[in-house]
C-alpha positions as CSV (number, residue, x, y, z in Angstrom):
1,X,41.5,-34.2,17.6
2,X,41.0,-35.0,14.1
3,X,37.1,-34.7,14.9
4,X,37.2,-31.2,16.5
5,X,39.4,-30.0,13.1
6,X,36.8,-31.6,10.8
7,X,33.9,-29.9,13.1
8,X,35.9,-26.3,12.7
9,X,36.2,-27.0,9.1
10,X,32.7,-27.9,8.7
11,X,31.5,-24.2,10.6
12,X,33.4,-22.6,8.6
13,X,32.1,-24.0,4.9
14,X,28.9,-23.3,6.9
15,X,29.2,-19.8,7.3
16,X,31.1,-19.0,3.7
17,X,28.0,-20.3,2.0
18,X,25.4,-18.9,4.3
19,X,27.2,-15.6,3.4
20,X,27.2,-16.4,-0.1
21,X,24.2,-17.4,0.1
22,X,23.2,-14.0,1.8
23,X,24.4,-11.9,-0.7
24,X,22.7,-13.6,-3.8
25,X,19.6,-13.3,-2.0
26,X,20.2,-9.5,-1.5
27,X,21.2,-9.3,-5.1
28,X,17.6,-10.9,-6.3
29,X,15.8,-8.0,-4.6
30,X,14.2,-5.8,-7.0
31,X,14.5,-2.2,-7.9
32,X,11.5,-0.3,-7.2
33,X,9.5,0.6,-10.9
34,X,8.4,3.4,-11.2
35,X,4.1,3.1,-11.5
36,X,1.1,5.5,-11.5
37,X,-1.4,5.4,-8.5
38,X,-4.0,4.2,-10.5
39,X,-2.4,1.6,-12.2
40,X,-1.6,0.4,-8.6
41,X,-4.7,0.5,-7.2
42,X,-6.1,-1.2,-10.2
43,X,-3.5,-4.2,-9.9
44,X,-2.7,-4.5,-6.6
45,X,-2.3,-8.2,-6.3
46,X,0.8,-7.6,-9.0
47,X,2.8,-5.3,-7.3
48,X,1.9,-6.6,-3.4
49,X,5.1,-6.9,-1.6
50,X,7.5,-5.5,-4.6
51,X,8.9,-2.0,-4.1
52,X,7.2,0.4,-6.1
53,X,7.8,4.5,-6.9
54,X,4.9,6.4,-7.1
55,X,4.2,10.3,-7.5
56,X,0.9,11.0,-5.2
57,X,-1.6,13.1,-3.1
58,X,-0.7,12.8,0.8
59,X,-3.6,13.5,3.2
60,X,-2.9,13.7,6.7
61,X,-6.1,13.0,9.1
62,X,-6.0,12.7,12.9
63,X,-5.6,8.9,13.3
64,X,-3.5,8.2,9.9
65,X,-2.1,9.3,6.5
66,X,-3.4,8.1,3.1
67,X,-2.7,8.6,-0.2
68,X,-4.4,9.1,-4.0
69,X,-4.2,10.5,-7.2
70,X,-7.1,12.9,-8.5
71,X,-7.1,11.2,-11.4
72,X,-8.3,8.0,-10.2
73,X,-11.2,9.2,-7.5
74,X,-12.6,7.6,-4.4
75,X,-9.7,5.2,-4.4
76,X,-7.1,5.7,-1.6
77,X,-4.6,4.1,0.3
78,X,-3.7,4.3,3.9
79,X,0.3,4.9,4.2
80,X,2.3,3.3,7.0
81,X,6.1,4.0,8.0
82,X,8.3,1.2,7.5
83,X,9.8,0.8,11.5
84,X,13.5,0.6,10.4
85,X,13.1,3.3,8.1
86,X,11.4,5.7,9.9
87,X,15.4,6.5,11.3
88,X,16.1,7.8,7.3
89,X,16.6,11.2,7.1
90,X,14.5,11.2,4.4
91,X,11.1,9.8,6.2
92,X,12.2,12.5,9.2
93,X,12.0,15.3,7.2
94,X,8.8,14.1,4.9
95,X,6.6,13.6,8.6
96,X,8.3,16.9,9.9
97,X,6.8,18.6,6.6
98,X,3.7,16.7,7.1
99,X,3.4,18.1,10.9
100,X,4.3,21.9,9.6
101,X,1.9,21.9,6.8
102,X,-1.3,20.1,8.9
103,X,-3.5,23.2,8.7
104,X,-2.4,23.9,4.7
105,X,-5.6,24.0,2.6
106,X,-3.3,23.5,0.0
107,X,-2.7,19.8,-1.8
108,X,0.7,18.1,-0.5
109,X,2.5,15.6,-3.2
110,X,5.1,13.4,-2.7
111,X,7.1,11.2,-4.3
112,X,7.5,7.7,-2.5
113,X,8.9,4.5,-2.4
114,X,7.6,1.6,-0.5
115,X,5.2,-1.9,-0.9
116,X,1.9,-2.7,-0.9
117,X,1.4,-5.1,2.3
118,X,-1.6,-6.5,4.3
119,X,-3.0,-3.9,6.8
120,X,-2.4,-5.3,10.2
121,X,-4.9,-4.0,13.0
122,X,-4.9,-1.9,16.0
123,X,-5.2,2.1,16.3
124,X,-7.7,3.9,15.2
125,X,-7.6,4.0,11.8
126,X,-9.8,2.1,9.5
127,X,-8.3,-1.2,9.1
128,X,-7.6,-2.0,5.5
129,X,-6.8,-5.0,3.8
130,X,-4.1,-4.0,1.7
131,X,-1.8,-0.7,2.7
132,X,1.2,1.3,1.5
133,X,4.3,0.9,3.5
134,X,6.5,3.5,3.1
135,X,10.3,3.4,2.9
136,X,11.7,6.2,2.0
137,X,10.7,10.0,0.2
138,X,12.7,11.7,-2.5
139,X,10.4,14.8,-2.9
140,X,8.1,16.4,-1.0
141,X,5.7,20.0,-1.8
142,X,2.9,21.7,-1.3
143,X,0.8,22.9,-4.0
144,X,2.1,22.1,-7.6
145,X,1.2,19.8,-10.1
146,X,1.2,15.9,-8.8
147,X,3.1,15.0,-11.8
148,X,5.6,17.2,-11.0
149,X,8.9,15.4,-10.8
């Protein structure tokens, strides 16, 4: 008897700290910094896996989407959709945009947040070592000025 309360005591000491424990580790997670394209393309082992805001050129293409700044050329990134938050309103409405304005000759800009991860393969698209995964969209137009906030 006096086991079997010790045991019940001990699952529950258990699961206080593991909940503890979970909430300092969600406290640690940083708050995505605002960066320039460039200065993430030319630093990329820095800012790899930490959430990052960035103000960009979206190009959609057949098999993919990238992204890039005009004033760093010939350096691009291929944007992915974080699985879990592809259910955000806000990723809905920046791929609905995305599908309306396909035939646009007109530049698209967005503002995004997301990481920099390791491209995984499979698809079509070109497979990259590093990629942007994106996780959510505060601002999306065509046309404009890129640093348009």
């Amino acid at each position: 008897m006096i086991r079997k309360f010790l045991m019940y005591i001990f699952l529950g000491l258990l699961a206080v700290f593991a909940s503890v424990l979970d909430r300092e580790l969600y406290a640690q997670e940083r708050a995505a910094e605002t960066v320039g394209f460039c200065q993430l393309i030319s630093q990329i082992d820095n800012y790899r896996g930490n959430p990052v805001t960035l103000r960009v050129r979206v190009k959609l293409y057949r098999h993919g989407t990238s992204i890039s700044d005009k004033a760093c050329p010939k350096q691009s990134l291929t944007l992915i959709a974080d699985q879990t938050a592809l259910q955000s309103a806000s990723l809905s409405r920046f791929y609905q945009f995305l599908a309306e304005h396909r035939h646009t000759s007109r530049p698209i800009f967005a503002t995004i947040t997301g990481r920099l991860v390791n491209g995984e393969g499979g698809g079509f698209t070109l497979k990259r070592k590093v990629v942007f995964k994106l996780e959510s969209v505060s601002e999306v137009a065509e046309g404009g000025s890129p640093n348009k906030s």
